[in-house]
Structures are given as C-alpha cells and as structure tokens.
N, C-alpha and C positions, 0 to 999 in steps of 0.2 A: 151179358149184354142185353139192355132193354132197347127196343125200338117202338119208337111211338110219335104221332104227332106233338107240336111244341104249345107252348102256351102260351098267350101273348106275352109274358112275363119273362119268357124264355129266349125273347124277338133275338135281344143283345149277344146273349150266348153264343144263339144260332148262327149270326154276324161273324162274330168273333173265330170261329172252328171254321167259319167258310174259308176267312180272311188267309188264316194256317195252312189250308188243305191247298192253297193259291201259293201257297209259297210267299205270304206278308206277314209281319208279324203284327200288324195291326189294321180294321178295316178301313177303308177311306171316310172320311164325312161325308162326302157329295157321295156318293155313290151308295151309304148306308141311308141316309135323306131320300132320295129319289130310291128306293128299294123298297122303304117302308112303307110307302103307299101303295105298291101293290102287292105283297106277301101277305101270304092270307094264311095263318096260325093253323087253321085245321085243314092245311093239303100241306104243309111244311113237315116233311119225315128226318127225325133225328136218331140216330143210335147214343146210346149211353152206356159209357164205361163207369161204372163207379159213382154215379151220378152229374157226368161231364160232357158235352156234348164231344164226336169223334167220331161222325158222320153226320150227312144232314144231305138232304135232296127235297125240292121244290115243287111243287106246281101253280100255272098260275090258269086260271078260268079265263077260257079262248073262243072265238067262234072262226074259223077259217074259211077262206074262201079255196071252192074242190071245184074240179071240172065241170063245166055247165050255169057258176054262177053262183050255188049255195052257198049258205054260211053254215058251216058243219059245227056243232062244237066240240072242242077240241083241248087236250091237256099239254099243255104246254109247260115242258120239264124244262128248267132253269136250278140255278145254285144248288148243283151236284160236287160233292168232293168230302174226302174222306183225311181225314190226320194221316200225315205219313206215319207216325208209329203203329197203325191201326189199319195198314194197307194189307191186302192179302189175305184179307179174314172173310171175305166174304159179306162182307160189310154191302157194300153196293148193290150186291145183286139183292136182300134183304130191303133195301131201301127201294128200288126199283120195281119190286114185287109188290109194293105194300101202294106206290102211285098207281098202277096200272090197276088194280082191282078196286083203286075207288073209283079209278076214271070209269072204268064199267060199270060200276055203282051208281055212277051220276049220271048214266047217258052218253059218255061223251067217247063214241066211236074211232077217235084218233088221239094218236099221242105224238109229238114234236118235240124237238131238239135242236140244239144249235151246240155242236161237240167240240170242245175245248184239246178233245184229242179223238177224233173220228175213228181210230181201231180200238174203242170199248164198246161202242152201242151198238156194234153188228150183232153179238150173242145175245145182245135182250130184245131182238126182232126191228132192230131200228134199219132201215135202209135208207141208201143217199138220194134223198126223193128230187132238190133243187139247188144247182151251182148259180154261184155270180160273178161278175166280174169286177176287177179291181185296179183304177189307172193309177197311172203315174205320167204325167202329163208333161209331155216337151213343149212349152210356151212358145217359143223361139221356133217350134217347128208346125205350129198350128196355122193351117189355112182353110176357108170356109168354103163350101162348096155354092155354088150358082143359087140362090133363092133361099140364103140363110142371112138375109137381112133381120137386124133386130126391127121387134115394131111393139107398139104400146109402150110401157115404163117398168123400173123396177123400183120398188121403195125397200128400203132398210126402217121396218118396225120393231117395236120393242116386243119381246115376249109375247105379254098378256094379249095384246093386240093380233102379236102374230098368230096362237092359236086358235082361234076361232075362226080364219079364215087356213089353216093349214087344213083343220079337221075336213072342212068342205071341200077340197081339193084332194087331199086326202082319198076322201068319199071317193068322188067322182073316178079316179084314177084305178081304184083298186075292184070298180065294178068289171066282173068276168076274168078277175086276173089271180089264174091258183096260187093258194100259196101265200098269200097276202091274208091276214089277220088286220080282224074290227080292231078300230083303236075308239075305247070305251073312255067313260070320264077317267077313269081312274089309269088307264095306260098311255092316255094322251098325254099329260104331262111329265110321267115320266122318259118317254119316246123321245120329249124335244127338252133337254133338262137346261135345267142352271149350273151354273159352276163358278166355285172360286178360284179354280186355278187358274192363273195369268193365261195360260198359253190356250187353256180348253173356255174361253167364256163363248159362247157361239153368237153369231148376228144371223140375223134372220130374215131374209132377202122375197117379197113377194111380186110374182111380176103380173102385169093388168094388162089386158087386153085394149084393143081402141075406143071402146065402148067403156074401159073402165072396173074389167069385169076381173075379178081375182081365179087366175088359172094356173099359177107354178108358184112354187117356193122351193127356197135354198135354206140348210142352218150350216153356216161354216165357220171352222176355227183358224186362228191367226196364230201361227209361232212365229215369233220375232228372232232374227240373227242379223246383228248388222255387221260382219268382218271388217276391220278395219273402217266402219263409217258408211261402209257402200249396203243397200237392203238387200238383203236374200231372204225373203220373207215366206214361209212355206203355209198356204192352204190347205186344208183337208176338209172337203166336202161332203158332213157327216149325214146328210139327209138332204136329195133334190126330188122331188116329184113334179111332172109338166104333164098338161094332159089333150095341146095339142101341137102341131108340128111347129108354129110361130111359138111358142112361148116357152119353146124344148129351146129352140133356137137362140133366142132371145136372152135364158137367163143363164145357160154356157156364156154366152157372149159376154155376158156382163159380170162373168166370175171369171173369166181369165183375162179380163181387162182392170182386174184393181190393180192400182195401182199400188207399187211396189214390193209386189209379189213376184219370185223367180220361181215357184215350183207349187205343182198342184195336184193333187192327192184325193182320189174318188171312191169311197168305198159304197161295196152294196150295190153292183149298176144289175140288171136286167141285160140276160143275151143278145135279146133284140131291142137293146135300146137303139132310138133313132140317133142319139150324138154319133156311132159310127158311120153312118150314110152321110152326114152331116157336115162331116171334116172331106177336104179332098184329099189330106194324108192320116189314114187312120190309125198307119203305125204312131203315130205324135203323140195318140191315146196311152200308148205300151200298156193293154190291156193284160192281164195275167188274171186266170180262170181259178177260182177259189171253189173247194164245197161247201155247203151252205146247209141248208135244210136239212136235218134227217126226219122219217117218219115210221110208224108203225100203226096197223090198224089195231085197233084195243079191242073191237066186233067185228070182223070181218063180212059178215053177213051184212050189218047196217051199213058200215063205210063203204063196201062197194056198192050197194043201191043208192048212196046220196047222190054219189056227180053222175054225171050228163055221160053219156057216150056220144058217138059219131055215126054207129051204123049198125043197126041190127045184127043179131046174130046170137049164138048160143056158143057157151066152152066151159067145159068143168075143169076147175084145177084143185088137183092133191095139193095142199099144203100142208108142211111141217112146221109146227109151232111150239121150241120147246118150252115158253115162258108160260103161256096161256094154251091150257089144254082146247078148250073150247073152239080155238082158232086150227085146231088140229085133223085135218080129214079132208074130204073131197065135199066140193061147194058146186055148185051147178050156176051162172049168171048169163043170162037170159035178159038182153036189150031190144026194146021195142020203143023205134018210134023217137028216140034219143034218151029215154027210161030206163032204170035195170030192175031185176029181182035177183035175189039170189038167197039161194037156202043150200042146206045139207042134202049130201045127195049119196044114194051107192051107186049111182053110176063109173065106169068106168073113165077114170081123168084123160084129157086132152095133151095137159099141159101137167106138169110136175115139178114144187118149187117151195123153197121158203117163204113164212111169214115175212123176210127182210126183204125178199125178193119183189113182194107186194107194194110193201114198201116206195122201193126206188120207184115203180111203174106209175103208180097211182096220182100224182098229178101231171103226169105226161111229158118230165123230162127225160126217160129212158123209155126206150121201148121193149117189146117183146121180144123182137129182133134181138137187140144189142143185149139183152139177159141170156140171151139163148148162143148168142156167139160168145159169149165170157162164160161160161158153162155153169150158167147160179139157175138156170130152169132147163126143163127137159121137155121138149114136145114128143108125144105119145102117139098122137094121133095126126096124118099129113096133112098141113094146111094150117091147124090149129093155131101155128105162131102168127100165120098170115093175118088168118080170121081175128083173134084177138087183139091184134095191133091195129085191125081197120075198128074194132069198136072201140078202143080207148086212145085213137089220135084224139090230141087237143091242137088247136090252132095258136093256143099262145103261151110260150114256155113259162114255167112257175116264177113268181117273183116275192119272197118273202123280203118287201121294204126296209120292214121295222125288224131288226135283234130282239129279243128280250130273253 
C-alpha cells in the first residue's frame, strides 16, 4: 500500500473512490464542481492499492474563530472515506497521521471535523467541541411574540449579486462567535453553491434595514409536491445569518410567509439563536439538537495560548495523547488578564484527561464540570475543576455556520 498526497492529475480518481467509499457509484457534478475549487492537491492524502486510489482524506486551509475573538488557523479535515473492500486495514488511521503532521508543519494549531459518523474520531483525539440545532417547523403553529414586527424589506437577488453582500454580513456576524470559520475567496462560493438539480436551485433572500442597510440573508431550497393539485411545498433553509434583533425578525418572517409552502426545514441553527425568544410557541420550532463540530488541538501548547479566557488563574493538566506524542504530558496554563501561556511542565497535574477531552472543552461548549461528571477527566487537585471552568467560560456558545 502507498500513501501519499495526489496530484492534480489525480483530482478525478480521488472524486471517484470518495464517491464509492459514500456508498455511490458515481460522483455528483454539482458537488465534484463546487469541490474543485477548494481541494488543494497537496493536503489531499490517498492510499493506493495496486496503483488505485482506496482511501483518500482531505484537508482544507482554515482560519477559525477561538474564544476571545482570534482567527486561529486551522485544518480542516473533510472527504475522509475508505473502499469498503479496503476497510479494516488500517487504512484511516495512516491517512489521519499523515494530515495532522503537516498541520503541525504548517502552523496550524487545530484540526476540525464534521463526522459522517461521530464514533470514529474519538481515537484520533477529535472531541465533540460544538452541537446545533435542527427545526422542523409547524407553520400552522407559529405565532410571534410582542415586538417581532417585520421592518425594512427583503429582496430576492440573484447569486452573483447576492454574494458580495452575504460575505459582509457574514463578516460582521461571525465577529467573537467560536467556531465560525473565515469564508475566504475560494470558500465563499462554494458555501453558497449552484445547482442543477430541480429541487436543490437555492434563492437567495437579503433583508435591509430602514436606512437601506444589508443586515441578514437567507439561501433556501424549494421541493415541489403538489398531491392531488393542492401545494405542499417543503422549504429548507440551507443558510440564514441576521446580525440584529429586527432583521432576525424580519427575515423568519418572510420565510414562513412564502407562499405555498406547507413545511419548513432549518439546518445548522445556533443554541442561542434569538428565533426561540422570538416565537410565543417555541415548541412550533420542534428543534432537535444534532452534534456538529469535532476538534483536536494538533499543538496543545499554541491552541490553548490563542483564545481569550474569563479569569485569571493557573491549572496544569496531564494529558494523554496517543496520536501525537508531543501532545502527551503535563502542560502548565497560566491566564493573566484574559491571556494564556502555557508550556511543558513537571509539576504535579490538577486535572487529569485526554487530548479528546481538550477537545470538547476548548471553545466553550462543554465544561469542565460536565467532563468531569461523565468521567472523560479527573481532578487531582480540589477546586481545580472549579478553577478551570471559571477560566475558560465563554459567554457565547460555538457556532460553526458553514459545513465544509
């Protein structure tokens, strides 16, 4: 078996053995189209049998936003999957070893995931760093609560036009909010795609302020069913971002007001999104809690000195790392001020715990607490959970917007 990065020449192949390992026997166009433009040849890892691609794992060039505001950068693993004839070989964890030591090669402190199947990336240090939620929308059961009047407009633009004002909203929304990943030239367009297929073309909804001012957009798909003549037309709202409380208001309002739509479909929402204060019956949302995010620190030392803490204090933690030795030993971090350091240390550890464990904690949707009552860390030292849980509160839970 060789493993090695592909060669652009290779792009097709690599498509092709993804396509299989997915369970298709051929890749989509739209989706090998909008692919291509962000697969970048030399982070794309293939195994070869015979000279045949039968594994293949990705990465794509990330900068994230971590606790405090930063844009960390970041590897962001995507198009992971292996031939079923070719499962069980060890294959994955080869391909897994080979992204994470160029992400350290490059600088790039953290590694991400979006798991196709969430009980594989706990062994290779990945932990479930940020959930979202997912409606399914009672139309018929929707009622608005007191001071959720729509105000300003919403326009239906076309694509090209839409993105340049998405990008900037975008922006603005995703400042201080963990977990949200830059959308660069090259990921922007694929984020908000085109499509041929009937039911997936998206429209693309921006809504203006009184002043005129572009503050929310919607991209949502239309599947058409008309039984017997009558519309039962179902929405799915692939992408909304608002970034204040009128134009949250506003462009819900005007997505379950199209006409001849019976059912509405929200993926990707934020824990604290405001549509739930928003509604006077929240059940009408039927939100159902998905997980989302995984992470792994690729340098442990660098990742936790990047974000922000909440409050002074000091706590070494043991960590077991068996992917990346490096990540392996007691770390000393040391916050001043809302700063960290953190280095190697032989002092005796506080806290006691996996690299995966790190993971989940690090943009502040689990606590130390709740690791510590699930028994995935061990405090050592009394207080220590306390302590450490007051330096890495965030005030706003993770929100990874964008898939990729």
């Amino acid at each position: 078996m060789e493993f090695r990065t592909i060669t652009p020449e290779e792009v097709d192949g690599f498509f092709a053995a993804l396509s299989i390992a997915f369970a298709d026997t051929r890749p989509d166009p739209d989706e090998v189209r909008n692919d291509r433009q962000v697969i970048e040849p030399d982070r794309s890892f293939a195994a070869f049998d015979d000279g045949r691609i039968v594994g293949c794992a990705s990465v794509i060039s990330q900068r994230m936003v971590v606790p405090g505001g930063a844009l960390v950068p970041t590897a962001g693993i995507t198009m992971v999957g292996v031939l079923p004839t070719h499962r069980r070989r060890g294959i994955l964890r080869q391909l897994m070893d080979r992204m994470l030591e160029q992400a350290n090669d490059r600088g790039e402190p953290l590694a991400t995931l979006f798991a196709s199947q969430a009980s594989i990336y706990g062994r290779f240090g990945f932990g479930h760093a940020a959930q979202h939620l997912t409606y399914d929308i009672a139309l018929e059961r929707v009622s608005w609560a007191a001071g959720t009047e729509p105000t300003g407009r919403v326009r239906l633009v076309p694509r090209d036009e839409a993105l340049p004002l998405i990008r900037k909203i975008y922006d603005a929304a995703i400042v201080g909010r963990p977990g949200a990943v830059e959308l660069d030239d090259r990921w922007l367009p694929v984020s908000f795609w085109e499509s041929s297929k009937e039911d997936e073309r998206p429209f693309y909804a921006v809504h203006e302020d009184d002043e005129g001012v572009p503050d929310a957009f919607a991209m949502y798909t239309i599947k058409h069913e008309w039984p017997r003549g009558l519309p039962n037309l179902e929405m799915k709202v692939r992408r909304i971002v608002t970034t204040t409380p009128a134009s949250t208001a506003s462009m819900w309002r005007f997505l379950f007001d199209v006409d001849l739509v019976a059912r509405v479909r929200a993926e990707v929402r934020p824990l604290d999104d405001p549509l739930l204060l928003q509604v006077d019956e929240p059940r009408a949302l039927r939100p159902e809690l998905d997980d989302g995010l995984f992470l792994r620190p690729v340098d442990i030392t660098t990742a936790l000195a990047a974000r922000a803490y909440a409050a002074d204090g000091r706590v070494v933690l043991a960590v077991t790392d068996a992917t990346l030795g490096r990540n392996d030993g007691a770390f000393e971090l040391v916050a001043d001020a809302g700063a960290a350091t953190c280095r190697q240390t032989t002092s005796e550890p506080d806290i006691v715990g996996s690299i995966q464990a790190i993971g989940c904690m690090y943009l502040g949707a689990v606590t130390w607490a709740s690791l510590a009552a699930a028994g995935r860390v061990e405090e050592r030292t009394p207080g220590a959970i306390e302590r450490a849980d007051a330096m890495c509160r965030t005030d706003r839970p993770p929100w990874p917007a964008v898939y990729f």
